[in-house]
Every structure is written in structure tokens, then in C-alpha cells.
C-alpha positions in Angstrom: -60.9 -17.0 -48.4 -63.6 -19.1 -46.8 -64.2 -18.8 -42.8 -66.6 -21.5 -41.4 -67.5 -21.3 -37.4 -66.7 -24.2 -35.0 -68.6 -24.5 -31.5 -66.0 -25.0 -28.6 -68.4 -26.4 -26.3 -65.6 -29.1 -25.6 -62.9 -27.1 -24.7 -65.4 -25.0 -22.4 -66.8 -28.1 -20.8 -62.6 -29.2 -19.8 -61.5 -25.5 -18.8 -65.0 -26.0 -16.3 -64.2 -29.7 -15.6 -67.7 -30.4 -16.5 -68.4 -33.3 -18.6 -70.6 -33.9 -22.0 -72.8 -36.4 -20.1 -73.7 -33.4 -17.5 -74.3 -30.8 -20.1 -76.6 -33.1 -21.9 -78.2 -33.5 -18.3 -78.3 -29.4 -17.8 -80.1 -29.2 -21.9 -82.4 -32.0 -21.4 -82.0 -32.7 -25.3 -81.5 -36.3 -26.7 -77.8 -37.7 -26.0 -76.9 -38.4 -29.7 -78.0 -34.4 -30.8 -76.1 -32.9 -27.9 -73.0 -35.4 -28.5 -73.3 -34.0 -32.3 -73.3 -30.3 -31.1 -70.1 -31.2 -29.2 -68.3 -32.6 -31.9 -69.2 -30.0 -34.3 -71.1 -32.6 -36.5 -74.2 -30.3 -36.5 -75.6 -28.0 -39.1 -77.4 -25.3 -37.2 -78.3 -24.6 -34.0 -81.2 -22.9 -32.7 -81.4 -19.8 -30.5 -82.8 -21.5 -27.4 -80.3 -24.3 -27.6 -77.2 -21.1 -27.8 -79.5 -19.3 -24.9 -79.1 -22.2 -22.9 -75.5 -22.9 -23.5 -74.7 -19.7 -22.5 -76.6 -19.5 -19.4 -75.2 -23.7 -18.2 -71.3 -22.3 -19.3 -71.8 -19.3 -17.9 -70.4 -17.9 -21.4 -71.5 -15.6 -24.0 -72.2 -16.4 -27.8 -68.7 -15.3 -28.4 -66.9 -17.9 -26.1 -68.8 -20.2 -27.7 -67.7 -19.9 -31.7 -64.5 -19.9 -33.0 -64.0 -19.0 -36.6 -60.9 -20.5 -38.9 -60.1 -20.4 -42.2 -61.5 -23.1 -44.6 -59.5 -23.7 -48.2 
């Protein structure tokens, strides 16, 4: 079995009732790269950009990642 990871910046942004457009606001990163990160349409991510996530959504590295099965 395959696992892949999937950020669930999303769903933390609704259970906060924050919105993308105030999260790309908090980062300060080009609208297009953070509306890829949301979506999960990114590759990588660098530490900084997790460091910051965590600190804005007051989560750790484990709230943000989920992992499921790919087949």
C-alpha cells in the first residue's frame, strides 16, 4: 500500500472561521501559491511556510497533515 499526505489547511481555516484570503494575508506569500497550498495542488512545502502555519492556526505539524491510502 501507498500512503500520500494531504494538508488540511481548509478544514482548519472553517473549524476557526477564518478564511483563505486572511491566511494569505497572515503568510504574506503570493495569492495563487497559498491558494495551491490550500487545495493540496503543491508539491512541497518549506519549513518556514509549516512554522508559520502553525503559529497563524494555532496548530501543530500534526493537525495540519492527514495521511490516506493511495491505490
Amino acid at each position: 500500500r501507498e500512503y500520500a499526505m494531504k494538508l488540511r489547511i481548509l478544514e482548519i481555516l472553517n473549524e476557526k472561521g477564518k478564511t483563505k484570503y486572511w491566511l494569505n494575508m497572515q503568510l504574506g506569500m503570493s495569492f495563487q501559491n497559498c491558494n495551491n497550498m490550500v487545495y493540496n495542488k503543491t508539491q512541497s512545502i518549506k519549513f518556514s511556510t509549516l512554522q508559520a502555519l502553525c503559529e497563524i492556526l494555532e496548530c501543530t505539524p500534526n493537525d495540519l497533515f492527514e495521511e490516506f491510502h493511495n491505490k
